[in-house]
N, C-alpha and C positions, 0 to 999 in steps of 0.2 A: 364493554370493550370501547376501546377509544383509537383511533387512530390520524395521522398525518401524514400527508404527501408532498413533497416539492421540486424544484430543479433548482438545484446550485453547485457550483463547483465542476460542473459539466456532466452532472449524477443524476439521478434520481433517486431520490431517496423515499423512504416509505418505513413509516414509524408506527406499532403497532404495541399498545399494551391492554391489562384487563382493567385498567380505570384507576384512576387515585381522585383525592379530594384537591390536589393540588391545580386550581384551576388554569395557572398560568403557564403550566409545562411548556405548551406549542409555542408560544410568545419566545419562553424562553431557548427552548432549542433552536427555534430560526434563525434570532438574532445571533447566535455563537455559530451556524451552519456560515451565516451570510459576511461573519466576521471572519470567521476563515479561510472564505472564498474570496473575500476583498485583501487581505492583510498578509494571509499566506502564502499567494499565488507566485511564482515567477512571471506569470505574466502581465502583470496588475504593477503602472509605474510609482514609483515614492510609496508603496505600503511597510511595511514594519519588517520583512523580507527581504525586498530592496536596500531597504535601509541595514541591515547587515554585509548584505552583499559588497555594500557601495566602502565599506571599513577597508582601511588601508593596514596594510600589517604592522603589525604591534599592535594596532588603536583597539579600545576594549569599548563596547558598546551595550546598552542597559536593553533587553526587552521584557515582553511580559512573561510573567508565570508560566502560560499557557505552551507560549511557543517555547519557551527556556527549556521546558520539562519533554515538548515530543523532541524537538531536535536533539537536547541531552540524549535519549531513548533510543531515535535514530543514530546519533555516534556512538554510542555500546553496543548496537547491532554492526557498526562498521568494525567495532573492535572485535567483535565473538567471530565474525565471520572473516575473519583475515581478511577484511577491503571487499572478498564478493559485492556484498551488498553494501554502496554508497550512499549518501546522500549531498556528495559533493560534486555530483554530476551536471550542473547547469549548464560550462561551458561544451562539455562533451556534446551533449544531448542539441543545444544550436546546431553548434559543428557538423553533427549529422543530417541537420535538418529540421528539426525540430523547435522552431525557433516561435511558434504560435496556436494556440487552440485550437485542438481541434473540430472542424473535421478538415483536413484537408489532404490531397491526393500525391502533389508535385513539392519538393524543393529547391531552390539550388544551393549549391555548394560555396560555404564562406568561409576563409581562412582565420582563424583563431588560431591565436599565439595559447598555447597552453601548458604551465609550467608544471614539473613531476612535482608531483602530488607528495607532501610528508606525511608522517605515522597521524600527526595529529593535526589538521587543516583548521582548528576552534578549538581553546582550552575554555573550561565554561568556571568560572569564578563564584564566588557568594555573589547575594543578592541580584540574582539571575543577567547577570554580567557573564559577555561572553571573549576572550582575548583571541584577534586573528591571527594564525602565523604564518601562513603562504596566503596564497591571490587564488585558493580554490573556491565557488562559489555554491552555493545551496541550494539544489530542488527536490524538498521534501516528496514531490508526487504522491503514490500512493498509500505512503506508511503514514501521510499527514490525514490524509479521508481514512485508514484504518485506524491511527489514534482518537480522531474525532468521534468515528461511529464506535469505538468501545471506550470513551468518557460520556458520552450520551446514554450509551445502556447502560454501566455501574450507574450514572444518575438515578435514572428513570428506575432501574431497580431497588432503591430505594423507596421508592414513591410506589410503586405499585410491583410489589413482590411475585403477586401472585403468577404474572408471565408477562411474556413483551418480547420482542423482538426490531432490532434498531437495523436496517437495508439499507447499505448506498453502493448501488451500483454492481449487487452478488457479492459483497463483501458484509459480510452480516454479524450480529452479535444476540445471541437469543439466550432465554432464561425461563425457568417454569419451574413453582416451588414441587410439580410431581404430578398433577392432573392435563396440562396441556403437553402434547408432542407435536414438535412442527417436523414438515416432510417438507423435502425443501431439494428440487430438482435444480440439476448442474445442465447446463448447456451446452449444447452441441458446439466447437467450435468455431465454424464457418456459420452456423445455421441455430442464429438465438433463440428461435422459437421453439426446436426442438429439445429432447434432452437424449441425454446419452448415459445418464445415473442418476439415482434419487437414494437420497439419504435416510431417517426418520432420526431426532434428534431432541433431545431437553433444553440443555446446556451447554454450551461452547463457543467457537466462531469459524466461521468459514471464511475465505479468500481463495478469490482465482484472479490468474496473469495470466494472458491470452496475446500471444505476438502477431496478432493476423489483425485484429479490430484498428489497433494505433501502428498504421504500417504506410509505408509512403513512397513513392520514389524518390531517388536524387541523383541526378546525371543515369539516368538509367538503372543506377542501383537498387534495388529492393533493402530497405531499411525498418525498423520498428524500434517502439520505446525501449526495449530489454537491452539494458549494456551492461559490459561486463565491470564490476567497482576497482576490478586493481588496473585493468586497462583502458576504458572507457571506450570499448569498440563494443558493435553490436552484437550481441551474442547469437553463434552460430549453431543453430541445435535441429535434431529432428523433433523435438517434439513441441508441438503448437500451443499447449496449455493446461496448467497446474494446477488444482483444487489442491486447496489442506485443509481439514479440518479437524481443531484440538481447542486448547482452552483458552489460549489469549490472541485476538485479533491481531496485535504488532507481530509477534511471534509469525502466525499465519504470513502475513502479507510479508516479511523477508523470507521465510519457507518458500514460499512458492518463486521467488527470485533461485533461491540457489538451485531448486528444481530444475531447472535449465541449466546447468550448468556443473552440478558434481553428479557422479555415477550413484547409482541405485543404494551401493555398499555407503558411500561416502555420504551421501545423504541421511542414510539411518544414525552414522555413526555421529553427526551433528544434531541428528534428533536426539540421539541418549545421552550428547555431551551435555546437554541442555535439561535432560531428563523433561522433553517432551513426548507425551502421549500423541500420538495423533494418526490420520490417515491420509494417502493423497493418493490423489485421481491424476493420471496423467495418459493423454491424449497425442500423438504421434502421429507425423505426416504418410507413413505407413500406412493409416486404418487404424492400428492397433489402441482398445483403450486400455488401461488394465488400474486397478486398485493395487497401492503399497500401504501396509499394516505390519509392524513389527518385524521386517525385514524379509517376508512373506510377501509375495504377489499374487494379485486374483486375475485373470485376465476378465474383460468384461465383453470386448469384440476381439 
């Protein structure tokens, strides 16, 4: 067994396989963690992000591979999901507050000019060339740490078939050719240390969105990271925070977005548009927790 631990990105990550001969894995995963914590960040000035951002409409701008392919990713999830789920929310997300790393408590309120959003905010060209067409800007957030932590584990299961499991921050991707099962406890909303369900599991990935952790005031307001993609307001829900867990990481971490936000009915039926298998755990300011599985509910409390 071989494993790795670090903080980047504002994560913790924890990397865990049954061993390869590939001695330079951890080297290599760092460097690509640290790249994308410097390069992809919105809050990081002049990185390769910025430098999209900063594109004037029309102007078409070249980047890497890397980012060409999650943000392609992220705008097909913009288009499957009717706008729910964005990744063209930077300016929104200041506007509410949100305007630096957290951890912080307080913001105040800045006015941003912010123009309606078109069908298509980026047409993405050959040779990973991307053409702007409005002045809406990009904050991959989570779906960029969920594309990163499931291009790590396809690597890494390569190199070491036998099991592994790649963790940044409860957003996980695990793998076992049949002898290893990971059990793998969901947390209590409010209260990390507890749990409030546990899985046992081979193969898959998990993700959870939790509106209490990244929440703040502003002018008195009560605010959090969860916005809505066709309106860019905060989304108003009772329910605190969404587990899914099925077979692709990206998938998981926009699932658990619309989870806040379409009904129980509606939700499944974007699961079977997709012909996604999966499960999801969802936690409500009520008390109540309960399991959704094939349009079936388990209550849990």
């Amino acid at each position: 067994m071989d494993t790795l631990s670090l903080n980047t990105m504002n994560t913790n990550f924890y990397i865990e396989i049954a061993g390869t001969q590939k001695m330079d894995w951890k080297d290599k995963v760092v460097k690509w963690l640290q790249h994308v914590a410097r390069d992809w960040s919105r809050f990081e000035p002049n990185n390769e992000l910025n430098q999209i951002n900063q594109l004037k409409v029309g102007e078409i701008g070249r980047i890497s591979p890397a980012l060409y392919d999650c943000l392609k990713a992220a705008d097909n999830y913009y288009t499957l999901t009717n706008n729910i789920f964005s990744p063209y929310l930077k300016l929104h997300l200041e506007q509410h507050g949100y305007d630096r790393s957290f951890p912080f408590q307080e913001s105040t309120y800045k006015e941003i000019q912010i123009e309606k959003k078109t069908n298509k905010p980026f047409l993405f060209l050959d040779h990973n060339e991307v053409l702007k067409t409005d002045n809406q800007l990009i904050d991959l957030g989570g779906f960029a740490k969920g594309y990163v932590v499931e291009k790590i584990a396809d690597w890494l299961r390569q190199v070491s078939p036998e099991y592994g499991i790649v963790d940044g921050g409860g957003d996980m991707k695990m793998w076992s050719s049949g002898k290893k099962t990971w059990t793998i406890g969901i947390a209590h909303p409010f209260h990390i240390h507890e749990e409030i369900s546990s899985i046992r599991i081979q193969n898959g990935a998990i993700a959870t969105s939790n509106r209490i952790f990244r929440s703040w005031k502003q002018q008195g307001k009560e605010k959090h990271h969860l916005l809505d993609g066709r309106t860019g307001e905060v989304i108003i829900s009772p329910i605190l925070q969404t587990t899914i867990i099925t077979n692709s990481l990206c998938q998981a971490e926009v699932a658990t977005k619309l989870a806040f936000l379409l009904n129980e009915q509606e939700l499944q039926v974007w699961f079977d548009k997709l012909q996604m298998p999966c499960a999801c755990l969802i936690a409500k300011d009520d008390g109540s927790i309960y399991w959704l599985k094939g349009g079936e509910k388990l209550d849990v409390i």
